[in-house]
N, C-alpha and C positions, 0 to 999 in steps of 0.2 A: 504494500500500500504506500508504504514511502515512495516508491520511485513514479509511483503513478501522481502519488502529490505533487510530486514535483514537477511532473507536462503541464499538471493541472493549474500551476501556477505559472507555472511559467507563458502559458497560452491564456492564462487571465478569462477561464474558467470557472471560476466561483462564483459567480453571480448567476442571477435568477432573473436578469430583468431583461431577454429574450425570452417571453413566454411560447411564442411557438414552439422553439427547440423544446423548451422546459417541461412542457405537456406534450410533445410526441402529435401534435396537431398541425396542420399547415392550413395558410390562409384564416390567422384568427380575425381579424374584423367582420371576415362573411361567412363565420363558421353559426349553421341553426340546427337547432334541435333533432332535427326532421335528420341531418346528415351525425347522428349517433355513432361510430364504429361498429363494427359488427363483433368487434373482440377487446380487450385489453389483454398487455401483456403489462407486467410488472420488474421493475429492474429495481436491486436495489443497492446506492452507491454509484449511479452512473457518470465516473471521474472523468472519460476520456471521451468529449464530444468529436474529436478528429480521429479516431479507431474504433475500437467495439462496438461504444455507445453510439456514434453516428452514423455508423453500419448496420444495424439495431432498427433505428427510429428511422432510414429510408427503405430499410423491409419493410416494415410494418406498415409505415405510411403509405408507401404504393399497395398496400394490398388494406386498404381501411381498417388497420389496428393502430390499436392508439398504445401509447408509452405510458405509464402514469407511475413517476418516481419516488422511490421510500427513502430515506437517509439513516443511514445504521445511527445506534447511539454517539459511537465515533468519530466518525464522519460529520457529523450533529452537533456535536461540540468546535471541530473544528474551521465549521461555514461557520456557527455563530461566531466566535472568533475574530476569524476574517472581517464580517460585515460589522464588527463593534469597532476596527481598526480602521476600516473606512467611511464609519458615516453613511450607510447604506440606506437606503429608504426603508417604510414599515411594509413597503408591498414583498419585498425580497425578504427580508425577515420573516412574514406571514408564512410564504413559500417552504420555508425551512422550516416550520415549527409543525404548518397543519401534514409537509409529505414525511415526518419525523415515525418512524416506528414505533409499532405499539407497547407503551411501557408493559402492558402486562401479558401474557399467553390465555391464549383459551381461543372459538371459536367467537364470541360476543366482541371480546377484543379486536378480532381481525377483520370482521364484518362490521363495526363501527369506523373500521380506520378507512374500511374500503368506501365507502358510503363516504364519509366523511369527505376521500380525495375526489374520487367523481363529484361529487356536486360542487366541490370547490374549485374545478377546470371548469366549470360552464357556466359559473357564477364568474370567473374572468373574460366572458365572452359575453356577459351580459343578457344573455337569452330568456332564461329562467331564475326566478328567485328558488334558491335551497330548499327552504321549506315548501314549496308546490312540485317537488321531485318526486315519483313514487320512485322506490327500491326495493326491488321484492327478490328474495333468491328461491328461486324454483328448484334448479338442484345444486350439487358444491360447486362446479361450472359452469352455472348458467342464469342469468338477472333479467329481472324484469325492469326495466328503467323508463317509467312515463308508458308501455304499451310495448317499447323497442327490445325483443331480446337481445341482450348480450352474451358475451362469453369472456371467462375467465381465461386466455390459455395457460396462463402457468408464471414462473417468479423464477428470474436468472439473477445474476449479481457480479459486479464486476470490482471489487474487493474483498481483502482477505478478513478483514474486520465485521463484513456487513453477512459471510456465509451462515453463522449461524442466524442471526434474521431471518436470512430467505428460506433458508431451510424450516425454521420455527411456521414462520406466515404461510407457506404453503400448506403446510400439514395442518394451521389450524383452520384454514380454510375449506379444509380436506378434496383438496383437488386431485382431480385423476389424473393428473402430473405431478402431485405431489411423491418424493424418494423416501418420505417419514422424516423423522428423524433420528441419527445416527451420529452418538458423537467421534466415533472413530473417522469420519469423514473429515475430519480437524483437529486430533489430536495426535499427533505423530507418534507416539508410543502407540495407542489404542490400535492406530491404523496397521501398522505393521501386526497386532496383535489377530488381527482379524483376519488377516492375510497370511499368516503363518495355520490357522485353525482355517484356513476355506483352501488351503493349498495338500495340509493333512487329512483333510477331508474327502478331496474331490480326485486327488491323485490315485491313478490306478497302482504309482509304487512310491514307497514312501519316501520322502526328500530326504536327499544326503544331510545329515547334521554339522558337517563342517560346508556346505556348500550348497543352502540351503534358496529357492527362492523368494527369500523376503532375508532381511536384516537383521543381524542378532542385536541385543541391547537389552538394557536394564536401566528403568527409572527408580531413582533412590535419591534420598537427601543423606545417604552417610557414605562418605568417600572409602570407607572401607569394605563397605559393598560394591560401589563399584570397580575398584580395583581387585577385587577378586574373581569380580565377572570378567574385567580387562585380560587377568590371566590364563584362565581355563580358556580365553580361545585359541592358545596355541596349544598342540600336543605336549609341546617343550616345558610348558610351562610358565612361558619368559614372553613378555610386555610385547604384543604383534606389532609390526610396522609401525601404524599409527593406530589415532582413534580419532573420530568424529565429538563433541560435545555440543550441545544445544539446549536450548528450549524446547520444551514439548509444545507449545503456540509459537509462532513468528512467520516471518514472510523477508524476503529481500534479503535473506545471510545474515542478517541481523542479531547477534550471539550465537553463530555458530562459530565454532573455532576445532582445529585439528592438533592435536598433541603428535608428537612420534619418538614421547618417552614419558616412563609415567611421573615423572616428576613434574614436569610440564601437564600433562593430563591433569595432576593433582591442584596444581595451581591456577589453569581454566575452571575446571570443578567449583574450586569455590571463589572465585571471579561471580560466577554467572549465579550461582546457591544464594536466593535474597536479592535478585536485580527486581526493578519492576516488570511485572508481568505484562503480557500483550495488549494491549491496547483496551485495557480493562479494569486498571487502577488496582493491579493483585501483584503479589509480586513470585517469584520463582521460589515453587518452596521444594521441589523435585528437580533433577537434572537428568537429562535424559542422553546415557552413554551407548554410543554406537561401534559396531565394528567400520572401519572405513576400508571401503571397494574402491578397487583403482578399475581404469577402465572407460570409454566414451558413455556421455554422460546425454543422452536427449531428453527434449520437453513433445508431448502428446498432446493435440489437443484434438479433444471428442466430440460428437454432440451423439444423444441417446435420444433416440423415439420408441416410448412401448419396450425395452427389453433389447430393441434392437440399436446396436453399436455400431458407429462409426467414424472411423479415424480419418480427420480431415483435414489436420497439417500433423509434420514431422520436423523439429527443430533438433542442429546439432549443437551442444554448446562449447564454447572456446572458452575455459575456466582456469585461471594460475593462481600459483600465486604471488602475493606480489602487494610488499608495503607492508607486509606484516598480514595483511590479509590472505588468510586461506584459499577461498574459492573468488577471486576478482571475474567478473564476466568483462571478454573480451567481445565474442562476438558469439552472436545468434545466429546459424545456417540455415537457413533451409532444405528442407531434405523431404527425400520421398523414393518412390519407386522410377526407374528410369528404362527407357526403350535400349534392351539391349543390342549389341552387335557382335555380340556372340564373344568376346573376353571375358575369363575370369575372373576378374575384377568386379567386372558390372552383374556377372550372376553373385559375385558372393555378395556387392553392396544390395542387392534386392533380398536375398536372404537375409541381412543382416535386419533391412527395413521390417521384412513382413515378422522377423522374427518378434522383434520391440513392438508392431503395431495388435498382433496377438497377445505377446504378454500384457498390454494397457488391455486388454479386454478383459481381460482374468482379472486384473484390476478393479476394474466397475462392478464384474459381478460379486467378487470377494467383498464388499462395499455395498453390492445390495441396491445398486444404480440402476433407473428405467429410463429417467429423462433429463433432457437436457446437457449442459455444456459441461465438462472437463478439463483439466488444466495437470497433465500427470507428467513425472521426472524420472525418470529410469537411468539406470544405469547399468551399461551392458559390460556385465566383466571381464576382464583384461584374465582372470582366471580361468583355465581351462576348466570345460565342463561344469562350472559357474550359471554362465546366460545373463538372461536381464533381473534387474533387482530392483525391485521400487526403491526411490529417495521420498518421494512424499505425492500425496495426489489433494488436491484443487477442487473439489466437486463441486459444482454447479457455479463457476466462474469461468469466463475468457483468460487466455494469456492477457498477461499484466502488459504486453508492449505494445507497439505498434506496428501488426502484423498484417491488418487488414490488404491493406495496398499490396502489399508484395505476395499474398494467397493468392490473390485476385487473378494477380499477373504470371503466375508460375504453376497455379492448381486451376485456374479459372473459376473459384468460387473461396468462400474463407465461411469461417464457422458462424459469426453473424448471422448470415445471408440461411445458410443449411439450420440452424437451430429455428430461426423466426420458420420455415417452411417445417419442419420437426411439431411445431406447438400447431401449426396453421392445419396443417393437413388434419389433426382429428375431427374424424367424422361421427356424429353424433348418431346412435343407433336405430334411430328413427327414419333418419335421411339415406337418401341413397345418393350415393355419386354419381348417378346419371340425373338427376334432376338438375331444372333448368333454373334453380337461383340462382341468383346471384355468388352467394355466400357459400354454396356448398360445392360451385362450380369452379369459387376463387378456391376453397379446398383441396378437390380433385385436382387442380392443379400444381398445389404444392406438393400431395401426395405423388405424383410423376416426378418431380423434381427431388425429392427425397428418394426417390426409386432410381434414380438416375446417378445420384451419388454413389463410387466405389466406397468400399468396406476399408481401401488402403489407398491414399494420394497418389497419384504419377503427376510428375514432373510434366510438365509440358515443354516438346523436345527439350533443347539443350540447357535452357532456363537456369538460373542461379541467381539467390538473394540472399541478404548478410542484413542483421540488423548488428552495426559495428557501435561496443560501448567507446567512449572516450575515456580515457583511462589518464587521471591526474600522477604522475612520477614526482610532483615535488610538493611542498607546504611554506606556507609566508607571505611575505608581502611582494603584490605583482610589481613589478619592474617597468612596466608597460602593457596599455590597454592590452588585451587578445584578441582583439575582431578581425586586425589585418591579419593574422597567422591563419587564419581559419579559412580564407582565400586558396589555399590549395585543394579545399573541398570542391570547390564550383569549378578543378580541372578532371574532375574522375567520370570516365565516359559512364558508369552504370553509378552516377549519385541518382536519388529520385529525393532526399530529403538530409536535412539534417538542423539539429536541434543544440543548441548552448546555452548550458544555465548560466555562465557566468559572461554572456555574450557584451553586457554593460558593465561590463568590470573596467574600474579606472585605477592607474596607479595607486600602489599604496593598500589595495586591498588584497582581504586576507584571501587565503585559497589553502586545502586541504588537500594528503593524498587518497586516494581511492582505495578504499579498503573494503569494499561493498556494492552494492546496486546501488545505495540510495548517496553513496558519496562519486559517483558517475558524471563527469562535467556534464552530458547529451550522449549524443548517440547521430549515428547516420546513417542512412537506409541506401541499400545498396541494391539491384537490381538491374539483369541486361539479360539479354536473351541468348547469351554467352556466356556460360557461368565460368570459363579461363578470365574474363575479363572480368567478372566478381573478384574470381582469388588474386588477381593483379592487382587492382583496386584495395584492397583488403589488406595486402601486405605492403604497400606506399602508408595507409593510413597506421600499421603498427608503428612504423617507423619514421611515422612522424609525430606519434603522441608523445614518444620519448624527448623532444623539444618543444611541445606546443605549448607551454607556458615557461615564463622564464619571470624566477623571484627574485629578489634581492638578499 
C-alpha cells in the first residue's frame, strides 16, 4: 500500500472533487433516474485512477455498471489527513466519510452502508431527494431501486489494508460472489498453514519433508523457539544458509529482512518482536521465521469466475540486494507462454510458465477461492526437485503496479478488463442467454469473452515489457536538481512511461537509499514489440541508476 500511496500522491489523486471518476458514472449533469445501471460493482480503496482503478470504471462504464467506492478504515484516516492539510471543501470530506466502511459487521451493517452510498450518488446529480428512494433487496444480488432492478456483482479491492473489508462486506452481504471469509487469505503464517494441510490432503503421495511445496516456518514471540526451528532444518544440525524474518501482516518488504547466520537472525528477531503492527495500530507481538528458497521469484495475477481459474499475467521479478536491503525490486518482467520455434530453451521456458501458472491454481483452491482477482508470488526453486513454493498470495486485489498498459499491449487484455466481464457474465437463473434484453445480452457477451480467455497468457509474438524500479544508490543532501538527468529516459526506443517522486527536488534536499518498494524514487515502463530491445533498454537504465543522483 505504501508504494501505491505514493503514485497516489504523486499524481494528486486524493481528492474527490471529480465526481464522475468518483462515482464510476459519466456524463453527471445529464445523468436521470430512468438511466439507473443495471449492476454495481464495489471497489474498495481504489488508489490508482491511471491503472487498475481506471481500467475498472471504463469496463464497467461501457457496459452500464456503475463503480461505487468504500475507503478501508486506513485509507480513511489517511484522505482525512490529507484534506485537513489542504483546506478541502465539506463536499470532499462528505465523500470520505458517507463511502467510509462499515464500522460494524453483520448483514444490517452492510445493507445500511449500501443504501446509504446509492442514494448519496444520485442525490449529487440532483434527480431525487434520498428519502423518496425505495430500496428493496429481493435477493443477496439483486435490489429493487424506485421499480429498477439492480445487481450487486461483487466487491474487488485494490489495497492490502482495505482486503479484509472486502472480504468482510461481501460475505455480509452474502453475495454469490462472495469467497467467505478466511483469515489465512492475509495472514502469512495461517496461509502457508493451509497450504501445507490442502497439499497433505489432496496429494496422491505425500510431500517430501525437507522439500516440501509450501514453506517451513514457525511463528513465536521466544527466540529460543525459533532458533530451534532454525536448526532442525538442516540434517546437520547447523544454522541453513539463510533465513527469511517478517511480519505475519505487511505489504511492500516492509520488515522483512534475511539473516545468513543466527546471530544476525537473533538480532532481526527482536528488531521486528514489538514494532507496530500493520496498519492497525497493534503492534508485532509474534514473529514469523521462514526457511529462505533461492530461486526465480514471479508474481501471478488471476481472476476467478465460479471455481473456475484463470491466469492472466505472468510477472518475473529482478530482486537484490542492495543498501542493506534484502529483497530491493529492480525490475518487473513480463512473462508468459511464447510461440515456439522449436529450441530448447523456448520449450523448457513454457514448461517452466505452465508449471508456476498450475501451481497458483493449487493456490486458490488450497485458499478456498471462487471469485475474483488475485495477486500470488511464487517462487520457483533453484533446488532440485523443489518446484514452485508460494511466498504469499493477494486475494481479491490487483497487482499493486502499473501493469494495465503493458497487459494490454503484450496479452491483449489485462485482469481489469477479464474480472469486470468475470462478475458481468453471471447469468441469473431465471434468464436465459438467448433472450433479447438488453442486460442479459450485455451478459452473454461477457460470458464469450471470458470463454475466450486462455487458462495461461501467451505473449503476443515477440513482445516484451519491464516495469523498471529506480533504485536510489546514495543518501543526503542533492547537489543539484535531478530532472535534467532523467533526460536519458525520453532516449529509450521501448519507454511508454515513466514516473519520479523526487522529480521537484531542489538542491539541498534530502534523499534516501532504497531499501524497499516504498523507498523507490519511480519507476519506468518499458514496452516494444521486440523484447531484445526491452532487455537493451533495461540494462542502459541499471547503469545508469548507479549515477542518477549525485549528493553532496
Amino acid at each position: 500500500v505504501g508504494f501505491s500511496f505514493l503514485c497516489y500522491t504523486f499524481f494528486g489523486l486524493f481528492g474527490l472533487s471529480n465526481l464522475e471518476i468518483s462515482y464510476g458514472l459519466s456524463g453527471a449533469s445529464k445523468f436521470k433516474l430512468t438511466d439507473l445501471p443495471s449492476a454495481y460493482l464495489i471497489v474498495v480503496d481504489p488508489l490508482d485512477e491511471f491503472g487498475n482503478t481506471g481500467e475498472l470504471l471504463r469496463c464497467c462504464e461501457s457496459h452500464n455498471v456503475s463503480v461505487i467506492k468504500m475507503w478501508s478504515p486506513a485509507i480513511t484516516r489517511s484522505l482525512k489527513a490529507y484534506y485537513a492539510s489542504e483546506s478541502s471543501n465539506d463536499d470532499e470530506v462528505d465523500a470520505i466519510q458517507i463511502a467510509q466502511s462499515p464500522s460494524e459487521f453483520g448483514e444490517s451493517a452492510a445493507l445500511q452502508w449500501l443504501s446509504k452510498n446509492i442514494r448519496y450518488q444520485h442525490k449529487f446529480f440532483g434527480e431525487l431527494k434520498p428519502q423518496k428512494q425505495s430500496f428493496v433487496q429481493l435477493t443477496p444480488d439483486r435490489f429493487d431501486i424506485n421499480g429498477t432492478l439492480v445487481d450487486i456483482l461483487g466487491v474487488v479491492c485494490e489495497s492490502d489494508t482495505g482486503l479484509r473489508v472486502s472480504e468482510q462486506y461481501s460475505f455480509d452481504l452474502d453475495l454469490s460472489t462472495s469467497n467467505g471469509v478466511n483469515e489465512g487469505r492475509r495472514d502469512k503464517y495461517m496461509m502457508q498453514e493451509q497450504l501445507k494441510q490442502y497439499f497433505l490432503s489432496t496429494s496422491t503421495s505425500k510431500p517430501s519433508p525437507s522439500r516440501p511445496p509450501y514453506i517451513r516456518q514457525v511463528l513465536t514471540d521466544q527466540w529460543s523457539e525459533a532458533k530451534a526451528f532454525l536448526l532442525s532444518l538442516e540434517e546437520s544440525g547447523e544454522f541453513p544458509n539463510a533465513c527469511v524474518i517478517k511480519p505475519s501482516r505487511g505489504a511492500a518488504s516492509v520488515g522483512v529482512s534475511k539473516a545468513t547466520n543466527i546471530e544476525d537472525a537473533e538480532k532481526q528477531f527482536n528488531l521486528l518482536l514489538g514494532t507496530p503492527g500493520y496498519a492497525n495500530g497493534t503492534v508485532s507481538d509474534a514473529v514469523l521465521v521462514q526457511e529462505w528458497i533461492g530461486g526465480v521469484e514471479y508474481a501471478v495475477d488471476t481472476v476467478s469466475r465460479n471455481g473456475e481459474h484463470k491466469v492472466v499475467a505472468i510477472w518475473r521479478y529482478d530482486k537484490r540486494a542492495m543498501n542493506g536491503g534484502p529483497f530491493v525490486y529492480f525490475c518487473t518482467e513480463l512473462d508468459g507462454l511464447r510461440n515456439c520455434t522449436g529450441s530448447e530453451s523456448e520449450r523448457l521456458h513454457n514448461e517452466e510458465i505452465s508449471t508456476v501458472a498450475e501451481y497458483a491454481v493449487e493456490v486458490l483452491r488450497a485458499l478456498c477461492v471462487q471469485w475474483g482477482p488475485a495477486h500470488i508470488e511464487i517462487m520457483l526453486a533453484s533446488d532440485p526437485g523443489r518446484g514452485p513454493v508460494l511466498i504469499e498470495a493477494n486475494v481479491g486485489r490487483f497487482h499493486g503496479q502499473e501493469v494495465v498498459q503493458l497487459s494490454e499491449r503484450c496479452y491483449g487484455y489485462s485482469a481489469p478488463s477479464v474480472c469486470c466481464d468475470a462478475y458481468l457474465s453471471q447469468i441469473d437463473a431465471t434468464e436465459s442467454v438467448d433472450s433479447d434484453s438488453d442486460g442479459v445480452s450485455e451478459r452473454s457477451e461477457a460470458w464469450r469473452r471470458w470463454k475466450g480467455i486462455p487458462h495461461i497468457p501467451r505473449v503476443l509474438g515477440t513482445a516484451g515489457a519491464r516495469i523498471v524500479h529506480l533504485v536510489s544508490y546514495v543518501e543526503g543532501a542533492l547537489s543539484e536538481p535531478p530532472r535534467h538527468r532523467f533526460n536519458i529516459l525520453t532516449e529509450l526506443p521501448s519507454l511508454c512511461k515513466w514516473s519520479l517522486n523526487c522529480e521537484g527536488a531542489v538542491e539541498g534536499e534530502q534523499v534516501q537509499r532504497t531499501v524497499d518498494l516504498d523507498t523507490t524514487l519511480g519507476y519506468a515502463l518499458l514496452q516494444h514489440e521486440r523484447k531484445e530491445q526491452v532487455d537493451l533498454d533495461y540494462a542502459k537504465l541499471i547503469a545508469f541508476q548507479e549515477d542518477m543522483l549525485v549528493v553532496k
